[in-house]
Backbone as CSV, one residue per row, in Angstrom:
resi,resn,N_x,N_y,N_z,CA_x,CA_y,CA_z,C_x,C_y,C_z
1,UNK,75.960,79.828,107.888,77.121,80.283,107.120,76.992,81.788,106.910
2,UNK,78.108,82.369,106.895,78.116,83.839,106.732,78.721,84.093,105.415
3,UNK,78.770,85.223,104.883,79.578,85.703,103.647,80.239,86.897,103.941
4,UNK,81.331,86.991,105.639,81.980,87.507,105.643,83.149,86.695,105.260
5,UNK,84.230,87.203,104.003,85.220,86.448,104.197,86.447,86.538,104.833
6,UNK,86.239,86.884,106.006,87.521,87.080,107.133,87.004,85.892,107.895
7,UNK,85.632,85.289,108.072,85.162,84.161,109.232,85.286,82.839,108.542
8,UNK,85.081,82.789,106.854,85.195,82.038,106.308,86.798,81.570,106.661
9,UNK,87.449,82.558,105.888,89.289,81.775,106.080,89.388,81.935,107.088
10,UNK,88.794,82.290,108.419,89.051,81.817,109.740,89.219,80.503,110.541
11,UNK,88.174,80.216,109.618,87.347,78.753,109.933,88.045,77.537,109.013
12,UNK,88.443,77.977,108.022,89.146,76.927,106.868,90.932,76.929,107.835
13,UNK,91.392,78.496,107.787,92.693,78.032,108.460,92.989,77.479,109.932
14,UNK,91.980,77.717,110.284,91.632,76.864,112.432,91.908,75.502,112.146
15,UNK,90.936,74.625,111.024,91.197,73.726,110.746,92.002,72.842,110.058
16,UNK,92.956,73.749,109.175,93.762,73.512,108.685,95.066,73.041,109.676
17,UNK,95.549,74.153,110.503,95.902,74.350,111.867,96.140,73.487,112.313
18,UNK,95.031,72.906,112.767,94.488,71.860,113.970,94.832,70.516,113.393
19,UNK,94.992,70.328,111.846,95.632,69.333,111.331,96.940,69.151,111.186
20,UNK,97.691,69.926,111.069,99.297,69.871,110.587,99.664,69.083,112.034
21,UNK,101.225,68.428,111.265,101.754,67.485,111.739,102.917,68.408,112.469
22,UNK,102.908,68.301,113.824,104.167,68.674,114.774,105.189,68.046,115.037
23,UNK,106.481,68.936,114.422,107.418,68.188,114.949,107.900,69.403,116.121
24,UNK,108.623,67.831,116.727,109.694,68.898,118.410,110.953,69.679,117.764
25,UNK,111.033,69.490,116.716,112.225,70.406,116.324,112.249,71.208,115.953
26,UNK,110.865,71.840,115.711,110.349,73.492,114.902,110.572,73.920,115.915
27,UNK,110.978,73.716,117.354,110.423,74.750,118.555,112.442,74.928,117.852
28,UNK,113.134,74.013,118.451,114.437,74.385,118.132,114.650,75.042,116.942
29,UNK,114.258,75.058,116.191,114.697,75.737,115.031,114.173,77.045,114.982
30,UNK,113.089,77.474,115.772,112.491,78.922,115.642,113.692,79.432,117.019
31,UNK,113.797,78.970,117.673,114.804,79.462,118.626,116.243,79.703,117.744
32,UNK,116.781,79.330,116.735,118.201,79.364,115.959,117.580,80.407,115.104
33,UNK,116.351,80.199,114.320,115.914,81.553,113.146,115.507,83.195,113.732
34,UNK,115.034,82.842,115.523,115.125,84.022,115.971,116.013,85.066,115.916
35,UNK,117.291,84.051,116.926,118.680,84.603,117.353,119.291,85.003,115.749
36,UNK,119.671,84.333,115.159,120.058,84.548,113.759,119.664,86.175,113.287
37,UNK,118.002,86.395,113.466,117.420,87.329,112.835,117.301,88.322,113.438
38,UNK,116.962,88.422,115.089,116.406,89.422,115.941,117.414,89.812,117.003
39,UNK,118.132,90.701,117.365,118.691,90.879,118.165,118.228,92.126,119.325
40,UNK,116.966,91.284,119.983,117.002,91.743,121.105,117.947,92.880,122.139
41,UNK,117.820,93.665,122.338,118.884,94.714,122.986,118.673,94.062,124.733
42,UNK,119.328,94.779,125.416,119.846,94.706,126.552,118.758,95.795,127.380
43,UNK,117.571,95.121,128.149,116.437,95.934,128.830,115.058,95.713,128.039
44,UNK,115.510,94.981,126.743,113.832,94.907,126.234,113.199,93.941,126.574
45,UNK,111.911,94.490,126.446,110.721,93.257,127.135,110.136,92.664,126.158
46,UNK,110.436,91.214,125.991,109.303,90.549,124.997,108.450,89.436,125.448
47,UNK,106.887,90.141,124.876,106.357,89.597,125.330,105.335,88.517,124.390
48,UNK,104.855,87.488,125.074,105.016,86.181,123.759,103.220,86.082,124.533
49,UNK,102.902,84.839,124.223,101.514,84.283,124.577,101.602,83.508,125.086
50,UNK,100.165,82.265,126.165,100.594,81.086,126.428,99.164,80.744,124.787
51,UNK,99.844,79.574,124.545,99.265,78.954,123.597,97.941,78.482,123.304
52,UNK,96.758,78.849,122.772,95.570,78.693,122.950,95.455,77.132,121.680
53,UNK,95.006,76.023,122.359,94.477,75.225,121.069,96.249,74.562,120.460
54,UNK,95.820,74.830,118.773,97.363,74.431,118.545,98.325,75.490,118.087
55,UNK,97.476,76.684,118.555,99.148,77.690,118.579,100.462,77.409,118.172
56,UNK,100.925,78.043,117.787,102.363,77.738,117.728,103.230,78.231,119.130
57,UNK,103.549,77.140,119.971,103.417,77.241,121.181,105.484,78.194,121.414
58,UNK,105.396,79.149,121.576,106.663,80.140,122.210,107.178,79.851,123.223
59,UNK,106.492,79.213,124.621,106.791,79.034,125.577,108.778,78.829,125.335
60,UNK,109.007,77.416,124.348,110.320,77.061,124.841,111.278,78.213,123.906
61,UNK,111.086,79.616,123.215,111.453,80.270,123.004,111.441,81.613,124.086
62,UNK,110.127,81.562,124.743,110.557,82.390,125.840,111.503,81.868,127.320
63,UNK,111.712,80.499,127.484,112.430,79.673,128.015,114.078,80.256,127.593
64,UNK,114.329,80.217,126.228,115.586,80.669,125.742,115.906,81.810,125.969
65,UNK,114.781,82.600,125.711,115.267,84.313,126.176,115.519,84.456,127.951
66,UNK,114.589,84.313,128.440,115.075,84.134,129.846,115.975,83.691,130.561
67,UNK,116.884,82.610,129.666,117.845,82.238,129.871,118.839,82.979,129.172
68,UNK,118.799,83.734,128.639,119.923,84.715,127.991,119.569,86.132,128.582
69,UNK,118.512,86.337,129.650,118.851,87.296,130.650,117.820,88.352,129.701
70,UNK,116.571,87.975,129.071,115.598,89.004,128.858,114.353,89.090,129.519
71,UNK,113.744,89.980,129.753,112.993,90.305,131.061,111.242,89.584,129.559
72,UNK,110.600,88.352,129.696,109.217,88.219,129.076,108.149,88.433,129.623
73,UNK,106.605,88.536,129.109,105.845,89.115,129.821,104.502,88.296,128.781
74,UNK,103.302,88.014,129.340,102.043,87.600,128.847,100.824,88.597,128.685
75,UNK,100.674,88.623,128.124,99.311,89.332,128.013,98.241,89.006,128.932
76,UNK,97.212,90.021,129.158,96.014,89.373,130.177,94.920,90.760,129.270
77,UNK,93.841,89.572,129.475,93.030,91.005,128.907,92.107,91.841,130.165
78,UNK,91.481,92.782,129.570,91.583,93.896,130.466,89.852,94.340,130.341
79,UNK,89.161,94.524,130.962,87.608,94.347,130.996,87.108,95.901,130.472
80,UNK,86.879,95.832,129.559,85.942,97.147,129.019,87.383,97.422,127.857
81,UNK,88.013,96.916,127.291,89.313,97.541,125.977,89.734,96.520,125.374
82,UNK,90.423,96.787,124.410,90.889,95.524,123.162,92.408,95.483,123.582
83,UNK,92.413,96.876,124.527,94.256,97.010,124.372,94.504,96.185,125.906
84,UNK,95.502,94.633,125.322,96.074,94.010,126.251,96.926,94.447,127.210
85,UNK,96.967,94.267,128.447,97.650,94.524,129.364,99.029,93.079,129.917
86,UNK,100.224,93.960,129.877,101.091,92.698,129.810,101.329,92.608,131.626
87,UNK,101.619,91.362,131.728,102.198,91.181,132.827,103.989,90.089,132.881
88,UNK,104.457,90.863,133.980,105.988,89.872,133.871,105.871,88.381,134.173
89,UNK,106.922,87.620,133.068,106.621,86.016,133.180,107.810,85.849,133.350
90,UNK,107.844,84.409,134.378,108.833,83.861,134.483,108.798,82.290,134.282
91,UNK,109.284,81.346,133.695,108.566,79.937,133.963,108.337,79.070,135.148
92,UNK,108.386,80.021,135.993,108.505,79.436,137.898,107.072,80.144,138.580
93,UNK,106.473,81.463,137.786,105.823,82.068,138.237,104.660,81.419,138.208
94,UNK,103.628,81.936,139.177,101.894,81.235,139.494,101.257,81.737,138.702
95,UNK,100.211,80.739,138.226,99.854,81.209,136.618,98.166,81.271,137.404
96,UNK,97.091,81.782,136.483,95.947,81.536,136.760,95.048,81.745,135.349
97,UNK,94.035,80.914,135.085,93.328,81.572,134.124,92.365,83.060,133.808
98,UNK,92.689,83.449,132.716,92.403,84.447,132.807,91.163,84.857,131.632
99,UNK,90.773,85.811,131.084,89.743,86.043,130.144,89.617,84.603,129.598
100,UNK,88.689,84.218,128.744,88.678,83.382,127.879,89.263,81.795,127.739
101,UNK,89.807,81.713,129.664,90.314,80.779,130.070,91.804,80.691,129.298
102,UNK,92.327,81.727,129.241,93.707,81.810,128.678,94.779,82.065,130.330
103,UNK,95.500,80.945,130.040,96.465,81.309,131.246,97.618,82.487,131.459
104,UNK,97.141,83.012,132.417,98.592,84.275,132.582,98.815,84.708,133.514
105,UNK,100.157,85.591,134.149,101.018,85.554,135.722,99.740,85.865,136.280
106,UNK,99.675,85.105,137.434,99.422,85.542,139.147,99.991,87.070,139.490
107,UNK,100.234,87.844,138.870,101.033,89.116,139.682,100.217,90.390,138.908
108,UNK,100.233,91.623,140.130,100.128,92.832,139.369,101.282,93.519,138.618
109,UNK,102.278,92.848,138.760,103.366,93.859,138.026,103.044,94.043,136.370
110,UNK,102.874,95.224,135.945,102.477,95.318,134.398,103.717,95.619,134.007
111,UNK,104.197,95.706,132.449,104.935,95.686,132.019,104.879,96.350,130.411
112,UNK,105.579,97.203,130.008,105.303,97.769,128.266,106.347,96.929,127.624
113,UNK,105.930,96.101,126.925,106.868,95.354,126.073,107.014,96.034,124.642
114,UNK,108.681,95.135,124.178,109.122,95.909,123.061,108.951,95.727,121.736
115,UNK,108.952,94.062,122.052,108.823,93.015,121.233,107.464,91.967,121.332
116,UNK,106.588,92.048,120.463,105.590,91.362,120.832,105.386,90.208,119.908
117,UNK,105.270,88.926,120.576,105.297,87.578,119.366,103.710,87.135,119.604
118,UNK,103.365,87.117,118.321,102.113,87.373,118.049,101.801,85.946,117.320
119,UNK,100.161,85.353,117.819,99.805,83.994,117.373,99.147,84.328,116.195
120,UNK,98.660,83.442,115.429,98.220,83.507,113.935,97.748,82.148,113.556
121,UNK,96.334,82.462,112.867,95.789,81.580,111.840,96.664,81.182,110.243
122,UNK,97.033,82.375,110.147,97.257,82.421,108.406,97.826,83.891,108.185
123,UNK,99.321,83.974,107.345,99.263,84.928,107.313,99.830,84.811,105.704
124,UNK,99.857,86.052,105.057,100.021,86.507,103.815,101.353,86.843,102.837
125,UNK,101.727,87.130,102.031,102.739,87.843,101.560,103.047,89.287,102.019
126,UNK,102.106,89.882,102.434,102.446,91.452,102.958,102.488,91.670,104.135
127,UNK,102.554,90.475,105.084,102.692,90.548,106.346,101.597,90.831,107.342
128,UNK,100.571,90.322,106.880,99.229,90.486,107.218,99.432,88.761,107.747
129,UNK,98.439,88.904,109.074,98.350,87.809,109.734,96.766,87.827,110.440
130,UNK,96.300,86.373,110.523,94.985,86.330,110.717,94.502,86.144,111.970
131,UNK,94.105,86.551,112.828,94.160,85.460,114.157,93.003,85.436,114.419
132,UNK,92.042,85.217,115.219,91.408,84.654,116.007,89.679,85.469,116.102
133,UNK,89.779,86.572,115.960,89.185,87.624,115.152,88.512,88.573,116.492
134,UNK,89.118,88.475,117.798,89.029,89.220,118.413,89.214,90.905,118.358
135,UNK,90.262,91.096,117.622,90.384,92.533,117.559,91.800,92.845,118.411
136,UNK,92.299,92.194,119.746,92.744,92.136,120.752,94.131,92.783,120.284
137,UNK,94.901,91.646,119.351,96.079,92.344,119.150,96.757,93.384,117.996
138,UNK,95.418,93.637,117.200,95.140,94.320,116.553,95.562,95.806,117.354
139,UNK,94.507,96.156,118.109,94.111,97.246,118.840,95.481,97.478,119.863
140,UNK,96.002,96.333,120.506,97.398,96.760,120.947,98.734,97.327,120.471
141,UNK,98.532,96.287,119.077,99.701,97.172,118.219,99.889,98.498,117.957
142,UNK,98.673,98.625,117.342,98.514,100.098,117.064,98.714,100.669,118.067
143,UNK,98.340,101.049,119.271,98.458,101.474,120.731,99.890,101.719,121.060
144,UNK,100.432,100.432,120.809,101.982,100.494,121.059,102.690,100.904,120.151
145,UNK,102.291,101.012,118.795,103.236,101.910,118.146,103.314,103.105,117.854
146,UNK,102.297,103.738,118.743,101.754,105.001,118.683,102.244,105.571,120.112
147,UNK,102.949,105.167,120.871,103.739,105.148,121.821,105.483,105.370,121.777
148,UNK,105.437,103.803,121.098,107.579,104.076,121.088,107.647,103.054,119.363
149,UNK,108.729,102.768,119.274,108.915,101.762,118.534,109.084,100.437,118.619
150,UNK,108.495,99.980,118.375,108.378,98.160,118.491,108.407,97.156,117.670
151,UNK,108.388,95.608,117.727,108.668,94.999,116.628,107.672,94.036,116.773
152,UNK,106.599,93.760,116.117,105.610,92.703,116.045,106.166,91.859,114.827
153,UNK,106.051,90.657,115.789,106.555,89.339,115.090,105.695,88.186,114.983
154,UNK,104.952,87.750,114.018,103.715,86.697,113.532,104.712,85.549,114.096
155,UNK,104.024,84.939,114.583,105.025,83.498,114.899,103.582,81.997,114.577
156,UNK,104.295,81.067,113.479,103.033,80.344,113.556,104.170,78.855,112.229
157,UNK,103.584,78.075,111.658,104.095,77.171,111.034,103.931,77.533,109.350
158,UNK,105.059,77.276,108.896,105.170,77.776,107.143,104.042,77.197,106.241
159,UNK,103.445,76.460,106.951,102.199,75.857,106.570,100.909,76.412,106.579
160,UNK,101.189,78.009,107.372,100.087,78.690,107.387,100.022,79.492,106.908
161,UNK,101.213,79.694,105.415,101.287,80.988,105.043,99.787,80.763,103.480
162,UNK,99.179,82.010,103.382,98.546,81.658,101.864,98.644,82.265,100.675
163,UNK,98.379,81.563,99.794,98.701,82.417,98.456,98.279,83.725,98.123
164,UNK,97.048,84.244,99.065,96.712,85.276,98.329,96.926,86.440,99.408
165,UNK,96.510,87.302,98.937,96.617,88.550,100.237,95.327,88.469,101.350
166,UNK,95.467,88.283,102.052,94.537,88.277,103.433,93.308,89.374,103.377
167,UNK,92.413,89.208,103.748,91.316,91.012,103.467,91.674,91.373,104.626
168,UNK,92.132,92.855,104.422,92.354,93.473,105.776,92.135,94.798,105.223
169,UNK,91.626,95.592,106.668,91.159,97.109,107.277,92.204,97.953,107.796
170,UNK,91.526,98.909,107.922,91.982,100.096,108.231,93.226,99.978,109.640
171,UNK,92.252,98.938,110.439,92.585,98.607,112.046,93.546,97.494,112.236
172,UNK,93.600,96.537,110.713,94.877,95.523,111.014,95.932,96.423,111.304
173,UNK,96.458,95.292,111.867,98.236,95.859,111.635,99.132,94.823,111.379
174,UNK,99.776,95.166,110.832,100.591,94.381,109.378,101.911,94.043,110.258
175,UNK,102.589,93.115,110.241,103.734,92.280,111.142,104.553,92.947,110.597
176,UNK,105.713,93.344,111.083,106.991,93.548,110.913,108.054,92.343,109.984
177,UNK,107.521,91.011,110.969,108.052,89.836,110.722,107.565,88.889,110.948
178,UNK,107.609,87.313,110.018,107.087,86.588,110.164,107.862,84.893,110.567
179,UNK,107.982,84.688,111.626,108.666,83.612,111.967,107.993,82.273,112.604
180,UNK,108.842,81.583,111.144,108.422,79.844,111.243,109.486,79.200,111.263
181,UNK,109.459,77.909,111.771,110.633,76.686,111.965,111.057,76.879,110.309
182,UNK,110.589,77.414,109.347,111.640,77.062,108.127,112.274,78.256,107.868
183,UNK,111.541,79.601,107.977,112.160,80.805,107.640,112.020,82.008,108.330
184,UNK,112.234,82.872,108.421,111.780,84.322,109.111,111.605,85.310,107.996
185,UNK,110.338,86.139,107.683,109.521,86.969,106.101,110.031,88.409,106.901
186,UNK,111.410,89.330,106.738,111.180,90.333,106.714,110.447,91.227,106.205
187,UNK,109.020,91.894,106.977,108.689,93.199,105.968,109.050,94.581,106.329
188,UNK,110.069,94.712,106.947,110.250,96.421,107.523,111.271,97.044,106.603
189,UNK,111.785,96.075,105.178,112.470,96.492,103.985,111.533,97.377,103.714
């Protein structure tokens, strides 16, 4: 046991996680709380995850965007940096495993996305979200917003939100927005 407490609520919300009850209609309903909330422009790239474990799986939300004619893209990680490298997705495209046995495109085409939907353990009232404790999308955000403007979006089940404020550093970076099958948490008020 450690007495860091970022590994502790790592480990309590994984399992927490790994318990909740799935329904097929949160995927539909995060697809209606998106559109409702986010309006995607015309040329932006968003790019989502494939689902590690019990993720809150995007796939049939990036299914919807692609079908409304937006260009999505996966992450792949990148050997010697924290900062992810995206590649273009299509749901037809050849997939292969990649770092950490995470699946992502067969292709070199890279891609700077605009919109990034981001997985999560647990996230907070201030828009602090927990994940996995790699560092990975941490280190991209920042990267990318130090670039253009972008919109990081926590995507995970209302069941993972917690009462208290999350411990976070210098190097988090704090969600824009937080979207679950019950609600979407603006913080860019």
């Amino acid at each position: 046991m450690t007495d860091n407490p970022k590994h502790t609520i790592r480990e309590q919300a994984r399992y927490h996680r790994d318990h909740l009850q799935v329904d097929q209609a949160d995927y539909e309903r995060v697809i209606d709380i998106f559109f409702k909330n986010v309006t995607p422009q015309s040329g932006q790239i968003i790019a989502g995850y494939w689902p590690v474990g019990r993720e809150f799986d995007v796939r049939f939300l990036m299914d919807e965007l692609i079908q409304r004619g937006f260009q999505c893209a996966l992450p792949c990680v990148i050997k010697n940096t924290k900062i992810l490298a995206f590649k273009a997705w299509t749901p037809d495209c050849l997939m292969l495993k990649g770092a950490f046995d995470v699946f992502e495109p067969d292709s070199d085409e890279l891609v700077e996305p605009d919109i990034f939907l981001c997985p999560l353990l647990a996230f907070d009232r201030q828009g602090y979200r927990m994940g996995q404790g790699g560092g990975y999308y941490d280190a991209t955000l920042e990267h990318s917003r130090a670039q253009k403007d972008i919109l990081a979006i926590g995507v995970g089940y209302g069941e993972q939100a917690v009462l208290f404020n999350l411990p976070n550093e210098a190097h988090d970076q704090k969600m824009d927005i937080i979207l679950t099958p019950q609600k979407i948490l603006d913080f860019r008020k």
